[in-house]
Residue frames as a rotation matrix with the C-alpha (Angstrom) as fourth column:
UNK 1
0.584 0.811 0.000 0.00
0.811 -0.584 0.000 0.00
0.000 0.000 -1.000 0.00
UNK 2
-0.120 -0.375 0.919 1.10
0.133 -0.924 -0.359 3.54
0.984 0.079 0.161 -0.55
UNK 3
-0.721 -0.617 -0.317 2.20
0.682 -0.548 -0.484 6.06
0.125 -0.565 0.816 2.12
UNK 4
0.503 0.780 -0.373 0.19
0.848 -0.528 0.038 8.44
-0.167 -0.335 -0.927 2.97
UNK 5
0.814 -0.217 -0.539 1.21
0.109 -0.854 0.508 11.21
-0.571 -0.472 -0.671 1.38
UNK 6
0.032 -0.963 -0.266 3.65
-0.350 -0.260 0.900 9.93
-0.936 0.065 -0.346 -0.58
UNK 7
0.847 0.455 -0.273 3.80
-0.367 0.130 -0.921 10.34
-0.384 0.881 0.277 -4.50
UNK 8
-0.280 -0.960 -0.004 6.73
-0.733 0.211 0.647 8.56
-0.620 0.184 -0.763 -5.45
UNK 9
-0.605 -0.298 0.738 6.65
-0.042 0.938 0.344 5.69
-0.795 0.177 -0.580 -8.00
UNK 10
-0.301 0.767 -0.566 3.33
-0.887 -0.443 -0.129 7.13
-0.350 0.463 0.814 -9.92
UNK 11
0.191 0.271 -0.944 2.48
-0.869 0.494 -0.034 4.49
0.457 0.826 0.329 -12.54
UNK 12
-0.722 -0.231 -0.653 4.19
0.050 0.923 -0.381 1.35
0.690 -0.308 -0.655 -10.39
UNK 13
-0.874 0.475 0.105 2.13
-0.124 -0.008 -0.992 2.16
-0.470 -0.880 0.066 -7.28
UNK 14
-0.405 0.893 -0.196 -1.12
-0.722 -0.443 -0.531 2.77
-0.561 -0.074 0.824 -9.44
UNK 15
-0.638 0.117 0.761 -0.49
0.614 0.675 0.410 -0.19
-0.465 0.729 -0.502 -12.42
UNK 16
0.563 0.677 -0.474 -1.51
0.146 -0.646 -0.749 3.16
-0.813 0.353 -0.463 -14.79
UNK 17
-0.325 -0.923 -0.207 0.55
0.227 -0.289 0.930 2.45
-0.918 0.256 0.303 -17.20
UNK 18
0.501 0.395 -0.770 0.82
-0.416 -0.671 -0.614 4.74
-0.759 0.628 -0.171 -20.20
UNK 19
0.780 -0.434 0.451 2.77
0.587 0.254 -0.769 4.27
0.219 0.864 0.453 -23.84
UNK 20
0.617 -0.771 0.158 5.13
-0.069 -0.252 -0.965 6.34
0.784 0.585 -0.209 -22.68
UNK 21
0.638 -0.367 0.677 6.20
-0.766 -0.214 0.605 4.51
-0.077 -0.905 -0.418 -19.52
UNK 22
0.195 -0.621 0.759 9.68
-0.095 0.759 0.645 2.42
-0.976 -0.198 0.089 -19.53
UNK 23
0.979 -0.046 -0.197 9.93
-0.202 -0.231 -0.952 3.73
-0.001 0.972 -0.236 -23.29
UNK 24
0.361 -0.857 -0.368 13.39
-0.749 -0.501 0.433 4.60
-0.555 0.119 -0.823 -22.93
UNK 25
-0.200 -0.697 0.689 14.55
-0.230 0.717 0.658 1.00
-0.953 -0.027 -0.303 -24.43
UNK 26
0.290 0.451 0.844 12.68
0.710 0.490 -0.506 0.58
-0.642 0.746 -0.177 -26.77
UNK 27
0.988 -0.126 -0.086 13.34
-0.151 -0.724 -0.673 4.05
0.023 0.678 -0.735 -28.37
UNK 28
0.296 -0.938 -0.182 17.16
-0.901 -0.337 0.272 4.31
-0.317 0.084 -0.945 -27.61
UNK 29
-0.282 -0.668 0.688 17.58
-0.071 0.730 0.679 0.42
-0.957 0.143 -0.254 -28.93
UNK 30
0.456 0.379 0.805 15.59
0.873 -0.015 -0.487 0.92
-0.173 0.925 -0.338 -32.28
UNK 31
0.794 -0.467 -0.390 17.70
-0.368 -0.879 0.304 4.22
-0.484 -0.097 -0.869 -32.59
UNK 32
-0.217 -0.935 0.281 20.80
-0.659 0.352 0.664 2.85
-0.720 -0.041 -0.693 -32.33
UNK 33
-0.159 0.102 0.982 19.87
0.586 0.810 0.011 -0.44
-0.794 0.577 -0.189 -34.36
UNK 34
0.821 0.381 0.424 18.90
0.547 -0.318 -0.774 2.36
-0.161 0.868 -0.470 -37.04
UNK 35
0.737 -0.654 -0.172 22.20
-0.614 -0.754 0.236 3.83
-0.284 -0.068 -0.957 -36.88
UNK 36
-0.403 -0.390 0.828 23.98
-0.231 0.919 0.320 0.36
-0.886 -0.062 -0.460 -36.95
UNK 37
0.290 0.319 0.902 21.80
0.774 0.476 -0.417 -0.37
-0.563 0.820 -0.108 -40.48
UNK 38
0.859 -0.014 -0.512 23.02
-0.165 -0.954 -0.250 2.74
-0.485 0.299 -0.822 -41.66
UNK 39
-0.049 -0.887 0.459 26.49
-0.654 0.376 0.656 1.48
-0.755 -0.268 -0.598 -41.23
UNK 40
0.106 0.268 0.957 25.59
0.081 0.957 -0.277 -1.65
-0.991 0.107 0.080 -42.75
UNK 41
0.676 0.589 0.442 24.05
0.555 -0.012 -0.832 -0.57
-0.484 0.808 -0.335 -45.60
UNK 42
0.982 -0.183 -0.043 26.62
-0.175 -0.807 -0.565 2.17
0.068 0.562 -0.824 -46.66
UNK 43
0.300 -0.942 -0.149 29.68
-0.933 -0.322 0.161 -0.27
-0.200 0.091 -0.976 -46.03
UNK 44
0.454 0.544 0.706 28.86
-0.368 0.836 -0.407 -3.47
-0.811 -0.075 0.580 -46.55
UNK 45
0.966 -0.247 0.072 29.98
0.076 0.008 -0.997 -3.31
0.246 0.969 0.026 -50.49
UNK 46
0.350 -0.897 0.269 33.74
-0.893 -0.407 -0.195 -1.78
0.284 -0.172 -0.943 -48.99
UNK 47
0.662 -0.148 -0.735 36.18
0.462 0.853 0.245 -4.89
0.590 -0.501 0.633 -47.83
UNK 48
-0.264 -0.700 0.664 37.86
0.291 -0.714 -0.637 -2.05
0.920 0.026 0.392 -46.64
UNK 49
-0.564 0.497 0.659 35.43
-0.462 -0.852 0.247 -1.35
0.684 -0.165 0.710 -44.34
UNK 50
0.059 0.998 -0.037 34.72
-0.575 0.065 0.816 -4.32
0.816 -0.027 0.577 -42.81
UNK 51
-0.471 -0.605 -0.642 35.59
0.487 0.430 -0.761 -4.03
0.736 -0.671 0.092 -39.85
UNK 52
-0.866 0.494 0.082 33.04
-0.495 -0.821 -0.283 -1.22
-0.073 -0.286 0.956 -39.20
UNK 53
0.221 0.903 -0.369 30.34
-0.757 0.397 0.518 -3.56
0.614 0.165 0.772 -40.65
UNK 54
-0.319 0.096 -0.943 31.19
0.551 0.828 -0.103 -6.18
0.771 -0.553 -0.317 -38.35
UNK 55
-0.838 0.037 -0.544 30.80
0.545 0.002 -0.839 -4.11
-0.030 -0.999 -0.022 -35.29
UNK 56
-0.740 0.663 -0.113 27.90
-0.658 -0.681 0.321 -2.56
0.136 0.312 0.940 -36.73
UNK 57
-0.208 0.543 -0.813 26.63
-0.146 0.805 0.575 -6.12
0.967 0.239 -0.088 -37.90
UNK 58
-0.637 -0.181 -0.750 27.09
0.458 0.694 -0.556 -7.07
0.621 -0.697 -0.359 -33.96
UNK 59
-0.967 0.217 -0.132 25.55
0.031 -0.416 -0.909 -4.10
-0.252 -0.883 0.395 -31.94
UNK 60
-0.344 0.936 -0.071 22.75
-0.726 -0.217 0.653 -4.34
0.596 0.276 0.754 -34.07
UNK 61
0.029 0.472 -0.881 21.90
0.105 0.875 0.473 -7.72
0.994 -0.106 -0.024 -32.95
UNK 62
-0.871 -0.338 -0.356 23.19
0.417 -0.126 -0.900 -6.71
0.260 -0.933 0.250 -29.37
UNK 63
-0.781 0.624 0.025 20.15
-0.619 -0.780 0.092 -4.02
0.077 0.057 0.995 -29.88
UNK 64
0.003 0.989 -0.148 17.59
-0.778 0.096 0.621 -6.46
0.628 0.113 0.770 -31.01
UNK 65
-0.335 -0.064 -0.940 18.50
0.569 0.782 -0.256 -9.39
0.751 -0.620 -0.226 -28.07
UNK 66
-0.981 0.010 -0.194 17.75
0.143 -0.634 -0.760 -6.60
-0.130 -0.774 0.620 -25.80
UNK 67
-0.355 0.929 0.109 14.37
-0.928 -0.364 0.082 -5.67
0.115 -0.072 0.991 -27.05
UNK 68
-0.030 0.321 -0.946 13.35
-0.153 0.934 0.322 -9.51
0.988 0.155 0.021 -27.68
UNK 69
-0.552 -0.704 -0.447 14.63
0.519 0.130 -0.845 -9.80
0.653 -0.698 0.294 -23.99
UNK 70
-0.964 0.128 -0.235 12.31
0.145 -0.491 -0.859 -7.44
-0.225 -0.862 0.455 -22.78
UNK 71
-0.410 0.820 -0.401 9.40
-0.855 -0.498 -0.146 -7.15
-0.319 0.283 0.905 -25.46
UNK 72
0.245 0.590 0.769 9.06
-0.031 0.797 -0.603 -10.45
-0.969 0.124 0.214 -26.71
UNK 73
0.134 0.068 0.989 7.78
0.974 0.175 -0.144 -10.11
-0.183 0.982 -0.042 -30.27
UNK 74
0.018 -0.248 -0.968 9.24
-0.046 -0.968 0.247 -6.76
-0.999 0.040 -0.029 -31.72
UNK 75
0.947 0.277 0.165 9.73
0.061 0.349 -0.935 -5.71
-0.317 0.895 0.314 -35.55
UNK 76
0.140 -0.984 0.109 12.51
-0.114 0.094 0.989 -6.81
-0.984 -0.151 -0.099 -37.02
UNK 77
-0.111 -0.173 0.979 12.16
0.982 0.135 0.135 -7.66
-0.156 0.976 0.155 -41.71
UNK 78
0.443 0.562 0.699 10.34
0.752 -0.657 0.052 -4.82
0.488 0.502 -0.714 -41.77
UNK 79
0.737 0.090 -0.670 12.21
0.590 -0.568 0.573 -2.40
-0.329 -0.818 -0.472 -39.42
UNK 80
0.010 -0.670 -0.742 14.44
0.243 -0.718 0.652 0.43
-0.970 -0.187 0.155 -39.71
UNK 81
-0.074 0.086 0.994 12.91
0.969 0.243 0.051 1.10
-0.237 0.966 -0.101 -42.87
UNK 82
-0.882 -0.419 -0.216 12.62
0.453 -0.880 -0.142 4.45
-0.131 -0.223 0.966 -41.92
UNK 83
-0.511 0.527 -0.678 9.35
-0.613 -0.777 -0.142 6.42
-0.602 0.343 0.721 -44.00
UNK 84
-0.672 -0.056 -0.739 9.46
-0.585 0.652 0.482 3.31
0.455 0.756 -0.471 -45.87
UNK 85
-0.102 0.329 -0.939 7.62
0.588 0.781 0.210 1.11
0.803 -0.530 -0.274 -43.56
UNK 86
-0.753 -0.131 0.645 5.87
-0.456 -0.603 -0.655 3.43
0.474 -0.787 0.394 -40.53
UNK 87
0.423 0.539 0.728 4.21
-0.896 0.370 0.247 0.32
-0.136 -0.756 0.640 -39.23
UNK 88
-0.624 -0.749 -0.224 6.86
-0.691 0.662 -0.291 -2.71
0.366 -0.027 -0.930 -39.31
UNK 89
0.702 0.506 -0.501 4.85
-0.226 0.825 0.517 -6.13
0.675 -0.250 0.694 -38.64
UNK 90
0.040 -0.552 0.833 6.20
-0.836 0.438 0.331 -7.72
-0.548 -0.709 -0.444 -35.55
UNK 91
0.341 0.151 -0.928 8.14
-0.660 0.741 -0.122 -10.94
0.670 0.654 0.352 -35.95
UNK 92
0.897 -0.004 -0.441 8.57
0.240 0.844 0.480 -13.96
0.370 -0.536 0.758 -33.63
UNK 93
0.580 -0.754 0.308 11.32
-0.804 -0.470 0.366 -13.42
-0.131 -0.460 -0.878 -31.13
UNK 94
-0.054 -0.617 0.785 12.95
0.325 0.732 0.598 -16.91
-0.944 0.287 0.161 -31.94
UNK 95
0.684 -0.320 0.655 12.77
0.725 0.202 -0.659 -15.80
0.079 0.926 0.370 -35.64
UNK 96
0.903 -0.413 0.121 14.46
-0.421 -0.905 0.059 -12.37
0.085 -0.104 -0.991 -34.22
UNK 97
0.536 -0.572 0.621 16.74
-0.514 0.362 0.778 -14.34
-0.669 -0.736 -0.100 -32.44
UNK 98
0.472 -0.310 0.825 17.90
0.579 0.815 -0.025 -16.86
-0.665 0.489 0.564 -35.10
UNK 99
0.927 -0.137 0.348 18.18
0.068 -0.854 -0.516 -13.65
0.368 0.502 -0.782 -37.31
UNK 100
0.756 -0.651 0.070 20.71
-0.653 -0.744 0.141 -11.71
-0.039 -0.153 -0.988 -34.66
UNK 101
0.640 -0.496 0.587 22.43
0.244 0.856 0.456 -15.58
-0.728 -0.149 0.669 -34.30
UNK 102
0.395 -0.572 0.719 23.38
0.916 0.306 -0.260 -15.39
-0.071 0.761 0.645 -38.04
UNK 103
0.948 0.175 0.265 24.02
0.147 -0.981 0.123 -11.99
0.281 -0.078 -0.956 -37.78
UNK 104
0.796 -0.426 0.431 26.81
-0.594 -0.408 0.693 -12.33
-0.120 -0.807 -0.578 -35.26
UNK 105
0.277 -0.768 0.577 28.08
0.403 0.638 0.656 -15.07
-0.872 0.051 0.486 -37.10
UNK 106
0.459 -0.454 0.763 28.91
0.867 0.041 -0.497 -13.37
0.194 0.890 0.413 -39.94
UNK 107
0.927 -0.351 0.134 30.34
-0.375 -0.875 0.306 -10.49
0.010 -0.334 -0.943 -38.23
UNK 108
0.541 -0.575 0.614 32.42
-0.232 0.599 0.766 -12.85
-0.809 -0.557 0.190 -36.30
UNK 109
0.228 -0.353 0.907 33.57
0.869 0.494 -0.026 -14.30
-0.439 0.794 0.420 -40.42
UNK 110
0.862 -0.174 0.476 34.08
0.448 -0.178 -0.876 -11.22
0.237 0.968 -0.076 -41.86
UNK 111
0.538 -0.799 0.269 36.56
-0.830 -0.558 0.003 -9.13
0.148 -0.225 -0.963 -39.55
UNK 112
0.397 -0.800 0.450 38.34
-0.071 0.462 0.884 -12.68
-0.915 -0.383 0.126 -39.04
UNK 113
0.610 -0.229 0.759 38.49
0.752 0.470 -0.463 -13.39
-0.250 0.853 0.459 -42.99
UNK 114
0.868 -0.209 0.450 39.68
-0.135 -0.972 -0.191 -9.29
0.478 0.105 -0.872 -42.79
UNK 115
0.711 -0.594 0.377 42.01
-0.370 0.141 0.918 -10.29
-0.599 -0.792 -0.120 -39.68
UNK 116
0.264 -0.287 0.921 43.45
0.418 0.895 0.159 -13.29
-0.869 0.342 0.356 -42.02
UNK 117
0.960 -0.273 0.055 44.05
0.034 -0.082 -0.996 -11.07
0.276 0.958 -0.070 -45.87
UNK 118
0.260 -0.964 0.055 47.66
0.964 0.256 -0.076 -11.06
0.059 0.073 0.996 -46.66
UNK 119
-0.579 -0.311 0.753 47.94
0.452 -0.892 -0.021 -7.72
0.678 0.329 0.658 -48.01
UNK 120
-0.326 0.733 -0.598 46.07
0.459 -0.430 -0.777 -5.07
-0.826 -0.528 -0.197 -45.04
UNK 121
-0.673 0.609 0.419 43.39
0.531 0.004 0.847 -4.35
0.514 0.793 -0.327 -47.31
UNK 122
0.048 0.718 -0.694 41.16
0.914 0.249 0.320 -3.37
0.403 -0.650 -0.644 -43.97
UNK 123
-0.006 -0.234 0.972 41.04
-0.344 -0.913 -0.221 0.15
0.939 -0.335 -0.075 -42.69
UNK 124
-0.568 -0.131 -0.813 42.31
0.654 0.527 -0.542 -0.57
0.500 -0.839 -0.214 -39.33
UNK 125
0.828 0.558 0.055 40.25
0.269 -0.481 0.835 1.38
0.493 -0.676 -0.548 -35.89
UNK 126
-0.362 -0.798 0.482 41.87
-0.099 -0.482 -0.871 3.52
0.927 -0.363 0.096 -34.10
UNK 127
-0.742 -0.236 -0.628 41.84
0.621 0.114 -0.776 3.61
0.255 -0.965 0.062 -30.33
UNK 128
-0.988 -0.131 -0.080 40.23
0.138 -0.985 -0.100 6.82
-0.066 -0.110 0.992 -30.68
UNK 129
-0.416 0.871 -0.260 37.49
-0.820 -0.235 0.522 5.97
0.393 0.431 0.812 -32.68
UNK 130
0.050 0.747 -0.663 36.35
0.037 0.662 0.749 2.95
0.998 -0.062 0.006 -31.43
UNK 131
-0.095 0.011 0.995 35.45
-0.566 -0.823 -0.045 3.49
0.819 -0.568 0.085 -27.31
UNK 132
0.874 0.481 0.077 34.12
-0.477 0.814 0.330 0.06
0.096 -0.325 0.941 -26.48
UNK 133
0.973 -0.123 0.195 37.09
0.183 0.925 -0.333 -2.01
-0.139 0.360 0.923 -27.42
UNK 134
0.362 -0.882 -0.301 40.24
-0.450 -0.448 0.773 0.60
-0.816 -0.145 -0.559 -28.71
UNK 135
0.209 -0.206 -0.956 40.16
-0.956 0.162 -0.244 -1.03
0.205 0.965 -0.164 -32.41
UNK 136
-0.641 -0.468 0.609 40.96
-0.689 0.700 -0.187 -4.33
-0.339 -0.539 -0.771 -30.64
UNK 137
0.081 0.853 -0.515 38.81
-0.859 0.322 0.398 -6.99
0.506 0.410 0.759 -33.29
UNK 138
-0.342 0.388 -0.856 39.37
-0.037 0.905 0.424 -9.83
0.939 0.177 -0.295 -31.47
UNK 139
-0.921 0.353 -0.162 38.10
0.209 0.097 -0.973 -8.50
-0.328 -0.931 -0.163 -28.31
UNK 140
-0.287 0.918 -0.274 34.80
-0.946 -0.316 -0.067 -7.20
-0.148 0.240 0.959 -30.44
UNK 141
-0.496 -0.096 -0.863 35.20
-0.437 0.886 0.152 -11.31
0.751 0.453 -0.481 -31.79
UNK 142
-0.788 -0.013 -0.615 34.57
0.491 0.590 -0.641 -12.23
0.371 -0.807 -0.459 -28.20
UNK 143
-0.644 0.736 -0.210 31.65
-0.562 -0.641 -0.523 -9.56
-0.519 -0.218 0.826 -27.65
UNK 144
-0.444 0.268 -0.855 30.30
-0.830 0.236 0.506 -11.21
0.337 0.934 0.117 -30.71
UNK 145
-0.539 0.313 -0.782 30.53
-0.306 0.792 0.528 -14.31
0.785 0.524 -0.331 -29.40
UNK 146
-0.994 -0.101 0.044 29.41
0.011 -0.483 -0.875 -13.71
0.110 -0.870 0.481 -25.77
UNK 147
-0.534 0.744 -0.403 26.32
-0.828 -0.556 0.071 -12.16
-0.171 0.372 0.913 -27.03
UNK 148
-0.308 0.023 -0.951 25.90
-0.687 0.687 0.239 -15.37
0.659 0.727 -0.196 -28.82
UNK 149
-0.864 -0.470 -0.182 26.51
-0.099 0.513 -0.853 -17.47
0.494 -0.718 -0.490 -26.15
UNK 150
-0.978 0.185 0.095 24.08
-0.110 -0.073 -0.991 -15.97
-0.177 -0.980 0.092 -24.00
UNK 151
-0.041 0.871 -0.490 21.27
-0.999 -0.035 0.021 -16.15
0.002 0.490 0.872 -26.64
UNK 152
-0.015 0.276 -0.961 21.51
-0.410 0.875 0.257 -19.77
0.912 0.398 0.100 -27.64
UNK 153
-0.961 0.151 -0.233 22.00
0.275 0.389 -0.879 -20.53
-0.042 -0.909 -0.416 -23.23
UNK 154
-0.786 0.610 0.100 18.26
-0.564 -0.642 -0.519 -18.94
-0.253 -0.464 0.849 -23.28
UNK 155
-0.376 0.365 -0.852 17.27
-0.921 -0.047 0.386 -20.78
0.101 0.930 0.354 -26.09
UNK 156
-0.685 -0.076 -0.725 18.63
0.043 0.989 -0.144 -24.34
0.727 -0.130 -0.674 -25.00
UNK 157
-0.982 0.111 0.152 16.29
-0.058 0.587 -0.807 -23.81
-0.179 -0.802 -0.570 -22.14
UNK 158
-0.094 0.949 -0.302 12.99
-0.739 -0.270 -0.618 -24.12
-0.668 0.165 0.726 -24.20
UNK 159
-0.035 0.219 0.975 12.31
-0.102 0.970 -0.221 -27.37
-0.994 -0.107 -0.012 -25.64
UNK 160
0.886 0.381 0.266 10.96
0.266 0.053 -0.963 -26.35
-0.381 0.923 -0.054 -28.77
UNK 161
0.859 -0.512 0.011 14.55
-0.316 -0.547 -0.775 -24.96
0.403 0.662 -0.632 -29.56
UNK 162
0.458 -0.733 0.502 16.83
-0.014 0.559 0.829 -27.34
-0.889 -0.387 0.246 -27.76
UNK 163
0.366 -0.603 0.709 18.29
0.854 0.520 0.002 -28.81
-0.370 0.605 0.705 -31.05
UNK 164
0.847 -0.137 0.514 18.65
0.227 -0.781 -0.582 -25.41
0.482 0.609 -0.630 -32.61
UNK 165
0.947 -0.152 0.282 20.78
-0.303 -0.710 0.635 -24.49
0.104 -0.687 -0.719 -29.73
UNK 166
0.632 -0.560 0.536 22.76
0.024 0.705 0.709 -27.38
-0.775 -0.435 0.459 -29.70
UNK 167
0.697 -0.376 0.610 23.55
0.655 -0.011 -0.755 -27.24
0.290 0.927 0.239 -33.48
UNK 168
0.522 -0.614 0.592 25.23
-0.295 -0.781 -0.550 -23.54
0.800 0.112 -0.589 -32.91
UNK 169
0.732 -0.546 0.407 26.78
-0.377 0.173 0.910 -24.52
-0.568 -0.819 -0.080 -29.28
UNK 170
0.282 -0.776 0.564 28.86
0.895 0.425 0.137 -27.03
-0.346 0.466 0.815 -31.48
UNK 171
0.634 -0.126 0.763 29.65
0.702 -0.321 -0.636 -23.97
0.325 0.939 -0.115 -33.84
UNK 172
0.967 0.129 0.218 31.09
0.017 -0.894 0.449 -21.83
0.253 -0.430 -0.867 -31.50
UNK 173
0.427 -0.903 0.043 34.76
-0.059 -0.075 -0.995 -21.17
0.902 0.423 -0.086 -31.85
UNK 174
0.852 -0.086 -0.517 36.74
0.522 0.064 0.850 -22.24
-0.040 -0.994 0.099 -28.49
UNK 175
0.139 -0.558 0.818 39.45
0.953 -0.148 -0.263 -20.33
0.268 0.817 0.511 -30.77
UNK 176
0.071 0.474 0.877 37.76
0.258 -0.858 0.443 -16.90
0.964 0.195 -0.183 -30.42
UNK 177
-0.847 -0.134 -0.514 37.22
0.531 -0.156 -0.833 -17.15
0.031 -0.979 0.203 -26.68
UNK 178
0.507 0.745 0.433 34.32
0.528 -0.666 0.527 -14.78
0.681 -0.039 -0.731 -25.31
UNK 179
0.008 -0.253 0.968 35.03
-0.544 -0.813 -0.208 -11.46
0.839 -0.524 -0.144 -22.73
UNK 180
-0.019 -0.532 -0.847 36.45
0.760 0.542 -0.357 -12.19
0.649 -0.651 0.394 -19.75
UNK 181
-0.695 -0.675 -0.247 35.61
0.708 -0.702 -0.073 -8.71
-0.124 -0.226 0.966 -18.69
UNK 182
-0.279 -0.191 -0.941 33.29
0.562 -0.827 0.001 -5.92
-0.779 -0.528 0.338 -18.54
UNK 183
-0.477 -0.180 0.860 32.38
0.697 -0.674 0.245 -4.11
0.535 0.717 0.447 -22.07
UNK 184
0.231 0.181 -0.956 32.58
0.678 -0.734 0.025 -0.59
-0.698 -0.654 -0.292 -20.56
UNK 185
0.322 -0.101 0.941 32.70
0.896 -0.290 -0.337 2.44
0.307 0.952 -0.003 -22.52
UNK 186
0.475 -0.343 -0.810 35.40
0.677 -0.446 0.586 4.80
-0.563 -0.826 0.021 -21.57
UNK 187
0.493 -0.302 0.816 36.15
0.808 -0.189 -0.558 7.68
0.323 0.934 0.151 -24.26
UNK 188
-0.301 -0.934 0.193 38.39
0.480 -0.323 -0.816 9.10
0.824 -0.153 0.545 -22.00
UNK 189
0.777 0.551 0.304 36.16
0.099 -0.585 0.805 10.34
0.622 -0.595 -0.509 -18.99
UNK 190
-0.215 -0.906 0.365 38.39
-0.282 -0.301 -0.911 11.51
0.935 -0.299 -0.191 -16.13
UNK 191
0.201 0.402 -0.894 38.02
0.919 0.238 0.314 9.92
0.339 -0.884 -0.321 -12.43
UNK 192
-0.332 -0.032 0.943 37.25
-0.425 -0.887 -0.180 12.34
0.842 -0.461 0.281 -9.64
């Protein structure tokens, strides 16, 4: 029971919720994920570049494991179409899921096949520019696969997607490793 007196908590205390309560995820991960197809889409063609699409290719999915994670069914063929498409059909959060899976594996294939050219072809990251990581691809490799990881552990625990889970468990690179660590973003704040 409320306090007497006391308005703290609005909407939790009353169970009034509105459309624009607990928004913030949903807007700032469909943002981002539209920033991250942006990427995509305008480097994708570059092998130069693809090292930017890979960590693009990842945070998207990073984005849409979060909403799935919290919304369920969310839109995901039809999204970030922009003007194009200003009502996106939801789609099944296991098809979402499977989606960001393949997603993350081909990140995960192109910045190693990039990692792996003889000639550097790749525009390396600088420290500078990348905040998460410091241009470091085979810690983003291990974000990648992390991510992964933690989707297909959700997965295995739902019957109807056991085998799926298992299939990719096998796939997963003991090579690669996953984060041992933290992904903090630190673009140079100062301690006080």
């Amino acid at each position: 029971a409320n306090a007497g007196g006391f308005g703290g908590f609005g909407s939790v205390v009353t169970y009034d919720f509105g459309t624009s309560d607990y928004s913030g995820l949903w807007t700032a991960s469909n943002d981002n994920a539209n920033d991250f197809e942006y990427v995509i889409n305008s480097t994708s063609s570059d092998p130069a570049l693809a090292y930017s699409t890979g960590i693009a290719r990842i945070m998207k999915a990073f984005a849409f494991e979060r909403l799935v994670n919290q919304f369920n069914n969310v839109p995901y063929t039809e999204a970030l179409k922009g003007v194009a498409n200003l009502q996106p059909k939801y789609a099944d959060s296991v098809f979402v899921y499977k989606a960001c899976i393949a997603e993350l594996t081909k990140a995960v294939s192109d910045i190693t096949t990039a990692q792996a050219a003889v000639a550097p072809t790749t525009d390396k990251l600088l420290p500078s520019t990348d905040p998460l990581f410091g241009g470091d691809m085979n810690k983003w490799k291990q974000f990648a696969q992390t991510v992964k990881l933690r989707m297909l552990i959700k997965m295995a625990g739902v019957p109807a997607h056991a085998a799926y889970a298992t299939t990719e468990f096998a796939k997963l690179s003991s090579s690669i490793g996953y984060l041992s660590q933290d992904a903090l973003v630190q673009p140079g704040y100062e301690k006080t």
